[in-house]
C-alpha positions, -999 to 999 in steps of 0.1 A, spaced: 223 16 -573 198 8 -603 225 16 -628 251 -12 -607 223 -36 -613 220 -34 -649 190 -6 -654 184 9 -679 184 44 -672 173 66 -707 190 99 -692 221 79 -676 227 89 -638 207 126 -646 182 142 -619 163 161 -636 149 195 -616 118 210 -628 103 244 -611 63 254 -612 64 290 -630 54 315 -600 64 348 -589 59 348 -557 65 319 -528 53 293 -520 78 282 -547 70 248 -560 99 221 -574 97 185 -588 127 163 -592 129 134 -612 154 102 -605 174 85 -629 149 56 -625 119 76 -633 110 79 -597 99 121 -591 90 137 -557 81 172 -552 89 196 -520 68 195 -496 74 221 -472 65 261 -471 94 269 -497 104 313 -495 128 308 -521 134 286 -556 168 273 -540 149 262 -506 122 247 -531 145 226 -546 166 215 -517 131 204 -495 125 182 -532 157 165 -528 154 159 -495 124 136 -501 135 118 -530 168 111 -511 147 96 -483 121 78 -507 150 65 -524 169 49 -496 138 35 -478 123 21 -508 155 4 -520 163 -15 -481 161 -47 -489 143 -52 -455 114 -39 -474 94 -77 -477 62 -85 -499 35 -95 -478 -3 -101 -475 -6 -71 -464 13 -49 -483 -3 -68 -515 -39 -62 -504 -27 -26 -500 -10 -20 -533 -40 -36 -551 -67 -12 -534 -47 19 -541 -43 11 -577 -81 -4 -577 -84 36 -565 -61 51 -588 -78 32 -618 -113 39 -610 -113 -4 -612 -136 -31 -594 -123 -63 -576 -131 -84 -602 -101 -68 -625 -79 -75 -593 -88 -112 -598 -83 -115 -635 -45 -120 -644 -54 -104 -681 -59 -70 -666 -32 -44 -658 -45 -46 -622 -48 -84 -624 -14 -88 -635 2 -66 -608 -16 -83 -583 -2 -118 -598 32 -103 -603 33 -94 -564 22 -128 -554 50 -145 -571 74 -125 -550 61 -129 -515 83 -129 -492 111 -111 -518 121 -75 -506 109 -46 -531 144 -47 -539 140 -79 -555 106 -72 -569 117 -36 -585 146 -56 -606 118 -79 -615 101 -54 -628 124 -36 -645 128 -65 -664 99 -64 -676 91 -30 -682 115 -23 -715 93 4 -730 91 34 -709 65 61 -713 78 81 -742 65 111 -764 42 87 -783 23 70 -757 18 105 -742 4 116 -771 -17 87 -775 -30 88 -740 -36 127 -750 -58 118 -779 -77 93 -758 -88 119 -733 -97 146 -763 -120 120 -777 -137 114 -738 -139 151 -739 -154 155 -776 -183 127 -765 -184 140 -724 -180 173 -725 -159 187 -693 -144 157 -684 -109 164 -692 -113 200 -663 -126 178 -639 -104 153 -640 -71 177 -646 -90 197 -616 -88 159 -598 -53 155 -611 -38 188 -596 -55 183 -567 -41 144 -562 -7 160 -574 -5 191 -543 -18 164 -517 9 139 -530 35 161 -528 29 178 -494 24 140 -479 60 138 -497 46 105 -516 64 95 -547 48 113 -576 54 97 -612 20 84 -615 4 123 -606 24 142 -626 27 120 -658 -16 121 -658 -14 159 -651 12 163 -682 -8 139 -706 -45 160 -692 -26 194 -702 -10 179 -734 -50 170 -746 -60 205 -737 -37 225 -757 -45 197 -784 -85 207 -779 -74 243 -782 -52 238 -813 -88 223 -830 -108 251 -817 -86 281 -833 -80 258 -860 -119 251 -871 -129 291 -859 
């Protein structure tokens, strides 16, 4: 559906299946949608196969919901949005209000599409959103939190303690999980970066 519209999709129509290493259940399976969009299974899963079926299963659903175009942009769903990424952010209501935030901006950007269905709205923004989050900005956002951890020491296990923790209950709510999972791989990206200067300067 997002490639019909004109997305641009960096691995074409490719879902992309990603197991947690274990050896023994309960086995543990992302998936991530052409779009970027990534679920996880969320049931008790006794095999790999069963793993990757339940995280199908959820994106397929997520999918279909969130692309109904009887999906409309409301008061509601705006004060909503803005609170859980006010949450996500660690942010304060006055960053809501201010268009020259991140938060700010989504909030304005939601505004001008009351009433539009999140079908409209997604194509909005993937219009604006040309620059996905590649290898670079990773590694920038890695270098950020080795620096918080060089000046706060044990903030980076807290918060990938935090992050894994967000990540399992996302996942076995069967919530959509890009956000979660990009912040966990960016958190383990600036450990092994922390550990790379600590062999490197013993």
């Amino acid at each position: 559906m997002k490639q019909s519209r004109g997305a641009d999709l960096k691995n074409g129509a490719l879902v992309v299946y990603e197991m947690v290493p274990s050896n023994s259940p309960p086995y543990v399976c992302y998936v991530t949608l052409p779009g970027g969009s990534c679920f996880g299974s969320f049931q008790f899963c006794p095999t790999k196969a069963e793993a990757r079926r339940s995280a199908a299963k959820i994106a397929l659903m997520n999918s279909v919901f969130n692309e109904h175009p009887s999906r409309r942009i409301t008061d509601e769903f705006i004060e909503k949005s803005v609170s859980e990424a006010l949450a996500s952010f660690n942010g304060n209501r006055e960053e809501a209000d201010n268009p020259n935030t991140g938060i700010g901006a989504f909030r304005f950007m939601l505004e001008s599409n009351k009433g539009k269905s999140m079908l409209e709205f997604q194509e909005v923004l993937a219009h604006y959103s040309h620059r996905a989050l590649d290898d670079d900005i990773r590694h920038q956002m890695a270098l950020d939190w080795v620096n918080r951890e060089q000046s706060v020491p044990g903030a980076l296990s807290r918060e990938l303690a935090s992050t894994e923790r967000e990540l399992d209950e996302a996942r076995l709510a069967g919530k959509e999980l890009r956000f979660h999972k990009e912040k966990k791989d960016i958190l383990m990206l600036a450990a092994g970066q922390l550990g790379n200067m600590h062999s490197s300067s013993c």
